[in-house]
C-alpha angles and dihedrals in degrees: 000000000000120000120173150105149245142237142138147276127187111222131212099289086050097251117139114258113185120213131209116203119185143156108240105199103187117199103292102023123111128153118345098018101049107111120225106205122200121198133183111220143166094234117047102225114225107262100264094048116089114244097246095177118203126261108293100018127123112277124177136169128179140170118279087247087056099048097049086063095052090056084048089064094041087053088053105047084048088060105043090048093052078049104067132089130241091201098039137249108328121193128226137181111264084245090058093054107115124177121286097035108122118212118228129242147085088310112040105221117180125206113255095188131335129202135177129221110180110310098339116093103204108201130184115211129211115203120199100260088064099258113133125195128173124234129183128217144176108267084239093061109115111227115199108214131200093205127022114199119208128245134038141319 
């Protein structure tokens, strides 16, 4: 049984390439041992048809565990990509944080939520893997962030 779907990538020469991606479940297999292929094919196949790629084209199956990695990384490379910044790193007080910036460095970290008390900013950070932790600053502390959203706190 193959269920799945299609889009497209643009490779390095910038041409089209569509992509099928689809789960394949032989007769026996069930959960971990089911098998999600991924072709690349000239012609995207309708989503309940299984992606048969032509003699010499890219074929690839993996585990669900596997593949779940590999979405992971596509997840990550999406984000990182929407945060950065056409302009460059700007730099804000810590009392001028507000939700959705996204401070730059090695490991991107987004605000969650930010609130001041006198002269101490208390921010709560988001990494990408989903843990959140809270830090407080002077008002005065420069951030340096990646990726600045409009609007207000």
């Amino acid at each position: 049984m193959m269920a799945g779907s299609g889009f497209t990538f643009t490779d390095a020469e910038n041409h089209d390439v569509p992509v099928a991606v689809g789960i394949e479940v032989a007769p026996g297999e069930a959960g971990a041992d089911a098998r999600v292929s991924v072709t690349l094919s000239p012609t995207t196949p309708a989503p309940s048809s299984a992606p048969s790629p032509p003699t010499g084209e890219p074929r690839w199956s993996c585990t669900p565990a596997a593949a779940r990695e590999v979405a992971a990384a596509l997840v990550r490379a999406a984000e990182e990509a929407e945060n950065a910044s056409a302009e460059g790193p700007v730099t804000v007080r810590a009392d001028e944080l507000r939700r959705g910036d996204v401070r730059d460095g090695e490991w991107p970290m987004t605000v969650d939520g930010a609130r001041t008390d006198g002269s101490t900013a208390h921010i709560t950070w988001k990494s990408v893997e989903g843990r959140t932790w809270t830090q407080s600053y002077d008002v005065n502390t420069a951030i340096t962030l990646r990726r600045r959203l409009p609007g207000t706190r």
